[in-house]
N, C-alpha and C positions, 0 to 999 in steps of 0.2 A: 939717455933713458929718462922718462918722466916717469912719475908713479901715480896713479887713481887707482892703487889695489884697494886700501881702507883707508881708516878715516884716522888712521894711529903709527900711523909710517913713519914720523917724527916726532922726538920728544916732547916737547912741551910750548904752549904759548910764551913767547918774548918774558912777557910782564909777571906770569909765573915765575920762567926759568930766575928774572932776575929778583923776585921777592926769595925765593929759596936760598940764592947766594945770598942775600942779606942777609938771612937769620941761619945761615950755615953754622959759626963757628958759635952761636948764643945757646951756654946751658937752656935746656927745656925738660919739667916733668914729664916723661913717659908714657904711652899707653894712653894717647889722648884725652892728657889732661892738661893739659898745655894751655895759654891764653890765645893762641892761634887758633885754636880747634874751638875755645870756647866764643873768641869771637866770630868764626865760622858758621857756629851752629846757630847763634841769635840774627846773622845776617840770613842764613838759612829759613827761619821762625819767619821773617818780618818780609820774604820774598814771596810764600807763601800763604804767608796770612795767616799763619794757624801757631798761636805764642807758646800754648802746650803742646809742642809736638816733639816729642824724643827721636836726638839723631845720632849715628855713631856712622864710624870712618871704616871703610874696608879695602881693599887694593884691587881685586879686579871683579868683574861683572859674573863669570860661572862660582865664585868662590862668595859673590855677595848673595847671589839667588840660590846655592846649594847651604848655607848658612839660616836665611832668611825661611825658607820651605821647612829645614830641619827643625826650626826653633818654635813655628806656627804651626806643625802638624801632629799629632801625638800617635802615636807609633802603628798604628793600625788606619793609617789616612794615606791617602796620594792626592795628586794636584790635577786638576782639571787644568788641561792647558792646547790650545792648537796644537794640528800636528805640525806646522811650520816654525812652532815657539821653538828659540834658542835653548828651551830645557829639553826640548824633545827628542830635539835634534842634534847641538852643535857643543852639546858641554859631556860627552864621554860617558853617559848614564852618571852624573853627579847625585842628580837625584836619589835614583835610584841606587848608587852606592852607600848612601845615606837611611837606605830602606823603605824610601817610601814610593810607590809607582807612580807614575805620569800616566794619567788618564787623557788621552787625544780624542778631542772635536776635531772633524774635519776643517781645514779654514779655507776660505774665501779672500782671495787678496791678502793674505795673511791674518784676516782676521775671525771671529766667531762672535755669533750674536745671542741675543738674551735667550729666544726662542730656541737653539741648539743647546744653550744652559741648564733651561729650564726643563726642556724635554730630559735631558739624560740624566740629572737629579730625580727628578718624578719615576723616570723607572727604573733605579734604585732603591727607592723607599717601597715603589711598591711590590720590588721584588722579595716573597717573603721569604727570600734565602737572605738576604743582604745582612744579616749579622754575619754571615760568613764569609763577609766578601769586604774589597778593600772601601773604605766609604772616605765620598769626596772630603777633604778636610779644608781646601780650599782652591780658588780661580787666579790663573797666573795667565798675563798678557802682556805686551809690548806694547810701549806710544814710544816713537813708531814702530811699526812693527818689521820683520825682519826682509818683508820685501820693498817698505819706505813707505807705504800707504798707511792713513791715521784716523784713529778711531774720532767719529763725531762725537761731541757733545751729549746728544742726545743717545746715542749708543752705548756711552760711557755708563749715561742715568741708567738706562735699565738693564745692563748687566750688574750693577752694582746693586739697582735693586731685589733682581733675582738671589746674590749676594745676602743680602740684609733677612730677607724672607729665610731662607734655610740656614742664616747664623753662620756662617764661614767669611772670613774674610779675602779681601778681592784685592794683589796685587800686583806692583804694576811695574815692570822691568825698562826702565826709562836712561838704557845703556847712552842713546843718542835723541834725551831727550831736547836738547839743546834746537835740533833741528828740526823736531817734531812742531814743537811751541813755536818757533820763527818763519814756518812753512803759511806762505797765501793762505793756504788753505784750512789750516788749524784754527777751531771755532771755539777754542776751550784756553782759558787763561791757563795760568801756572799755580793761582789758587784755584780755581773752580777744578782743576786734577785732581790737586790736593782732599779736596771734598769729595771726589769722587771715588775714592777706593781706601782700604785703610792700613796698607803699608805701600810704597814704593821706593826707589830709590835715585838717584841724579847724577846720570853718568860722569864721569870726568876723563876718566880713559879716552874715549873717543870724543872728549868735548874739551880736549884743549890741556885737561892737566897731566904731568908726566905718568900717572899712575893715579887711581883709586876713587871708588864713588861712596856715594852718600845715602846712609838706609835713613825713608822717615814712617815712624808710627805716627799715624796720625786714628784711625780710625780702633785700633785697638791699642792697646800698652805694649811696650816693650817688651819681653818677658824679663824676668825677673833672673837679678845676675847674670843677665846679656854677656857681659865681657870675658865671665867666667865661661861661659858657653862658646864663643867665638876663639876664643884662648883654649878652648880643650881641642877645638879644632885646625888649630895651628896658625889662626887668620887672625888676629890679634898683633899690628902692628907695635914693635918696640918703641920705634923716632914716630910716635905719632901726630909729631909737628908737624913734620913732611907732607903729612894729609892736610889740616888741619890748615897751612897756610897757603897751601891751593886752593883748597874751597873757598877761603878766607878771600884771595883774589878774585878767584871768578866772579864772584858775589860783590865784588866793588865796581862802581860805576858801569853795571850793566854788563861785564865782560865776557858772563856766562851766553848772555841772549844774544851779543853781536858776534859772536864766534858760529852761533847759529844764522844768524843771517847774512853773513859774507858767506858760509859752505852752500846755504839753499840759492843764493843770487847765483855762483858759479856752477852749481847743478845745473841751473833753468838755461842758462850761455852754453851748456855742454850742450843739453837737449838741442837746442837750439843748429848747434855747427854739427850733429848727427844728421837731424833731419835734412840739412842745405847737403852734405854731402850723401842724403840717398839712402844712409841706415836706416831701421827699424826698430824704434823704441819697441820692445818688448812686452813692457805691461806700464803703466803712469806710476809716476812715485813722484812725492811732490815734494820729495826733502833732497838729501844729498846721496842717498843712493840712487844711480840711475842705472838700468839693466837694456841693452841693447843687441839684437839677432846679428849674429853676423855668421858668414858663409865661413869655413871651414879651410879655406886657402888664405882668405883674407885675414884668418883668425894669426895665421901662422909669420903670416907678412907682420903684420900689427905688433905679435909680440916681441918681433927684434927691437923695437923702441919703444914700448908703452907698457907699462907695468899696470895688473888690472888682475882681476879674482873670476875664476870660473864659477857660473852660476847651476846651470844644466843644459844637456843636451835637449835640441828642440825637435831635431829630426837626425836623418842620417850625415847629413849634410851643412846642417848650422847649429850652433850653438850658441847659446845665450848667456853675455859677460855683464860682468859687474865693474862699475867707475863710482869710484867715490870721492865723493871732494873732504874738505874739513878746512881749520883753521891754517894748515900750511900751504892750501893751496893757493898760487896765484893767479891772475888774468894769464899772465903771459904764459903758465903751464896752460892753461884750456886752448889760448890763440899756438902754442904749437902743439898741440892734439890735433887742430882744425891742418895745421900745414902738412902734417903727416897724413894724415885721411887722404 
């Protein structure tokens, strides 16, 4: 059996696993304060180009955006976000357990534009009931986004400006940002993101490290006693070296961006032996998720040996799966997917 379920099937990058056994048995101050985490966070600064930017360590992706949302919204706000967004959809009403509502824009290829922004703002304000009603407190998106397609440059500019106009801040859920940034197709650096919205965070989970990503303020402050907020909510890691020198890794000699570009070159190879063998890509994604129709007998054939994530039914009769590559996958997993087909 091979696996293309996600992008987190296996623990950790090599050079990770083995920087963790180095400093395994090494006393380290707690609660990320560590020199791990501190030289983490300046390799962090200098990767993005932004030297005042506040970063802290969290363990996983629903636990950093239900945190994040919690910490930026004040208690009578909800989040503008796609209805395809992973807070929408795929984290349990975290949100919303938290008390604040998710406000859903329709999305397009997963995405939502400034003009759906700006329109649904507009008439909230001038709805003259809206003190009674929940008011947007901020814009929550995916690079990339959860069907693997990536917000342009130029898309980024004016939702963010929409953003800036009505004073909320515009974040950015960057679970698998690794392959968004290393995808042909991404027109936007790793700074110029940065500049682009004013908190996000840098996955690590699905980008190679055993657990846990990284929040950055950049566009507003941190709030004030963060730790103490993240800690009433149980997310506050103890060993927070463990974070601390993952990041630490990924962040040396490039390791974060080629783990992104080895999963999007084996994506493009997948697409590639679908197409020769007669499938139908689905929808285009130009990162490492790729989504492919397949008929309903053949699904059944398939999954005696190919491990892979149900996406949605297309009709009565085919269904549309999901393949994911990432840092563990190899050539010769995709050349035997091609022999199995």
């Amino acid at each position: 059996m091979i696996s293309f379920e996600n992008d987190y099937i296996c623990g950790a990058h090599p050079k990770v696993m083995e920087r963790l056994l180095e400093i395994n048995l090494e006393p380290a101050t707690g609660y990320g304060y560590d020199k791990y985490s501190i030289s983490a966070k300046e390799k962090i600064k200098d990767a993005i180009g932004c030297p005042d930017a506040e970063i802290c360590f969290l363990v996983g992706g629903t636990q950093t955006n239900q945190v994040v949302c919690d910490a930026l919204l004040k208690s009578y706000e909800g989040v503008i976000a796609p209805t395809t967004g992973h807070v929408s959809v795929h984290e349990a009403g975290a949100i919303e357990h938290g008390g604040h509502k998710v406000i859903q824009l329709e999305a397009n290829d997963g995405k939502i534009n400034a003009g759906q922004l700006k329109s649904c703002l507009e008439s909230f304000y001038e709805d003259e009931t809206h003190e009674h009603m929940v008011f947007p407190g901020m814009v929550y998106i995916t690079f990339p986004t959860e069907s693997g397609s990536l917000y342009k440059k130029n898309e980024l500019e004016d939702i963010y400006s929409v953003c800036k106009n009505y004073e909320i801040p515009l974040y950015i859920d960057g679970a698998r940002l690794a392959y968004g940034l290393m995808s042909d197709e991404c027109d936007v650096t790793m700074k110029e993101l940065a500049n682009l919205c004013d908190v996000f965070y840098i996955g690590g989970t699905k980008d190679g490290a055993m657990f846990g990503e990284a929040v950055v303020f950049r566009g507003v402050a941190m709030p004030k006693h963060f730790d103490a907020f993240i800690k009433q909510r149980g997310a506050l890691l103890a060993k927070g070296k463990l974070l601390g020198i993952q990041f630490d890794t990924l962040f040396t000699d490039n390791l974060y961006f080629e783990i992104g570009r080895h999963a999007n070159r084996l994506a493009k190879l997948m697409v590639d032996i679908f197409e020769e063998k007669g499938y139908k890509i689905a929808f285009d994604s130009p990162t490492n998720q790729q989504f492919v129709l397949v008929e309903d007998d053949k699904l059944k054939e398939l999954e005696k040996k190919v491990a892979f994530s149900f996406w949605e039914k297309a009709d009565s009769n085919h269904t549309v799966i999901r393949f994911v590559t990432s840092w563990s996958t190899t050539e010769e997993d995709v050349l035997s997917l091609r022999d199995i087909l």
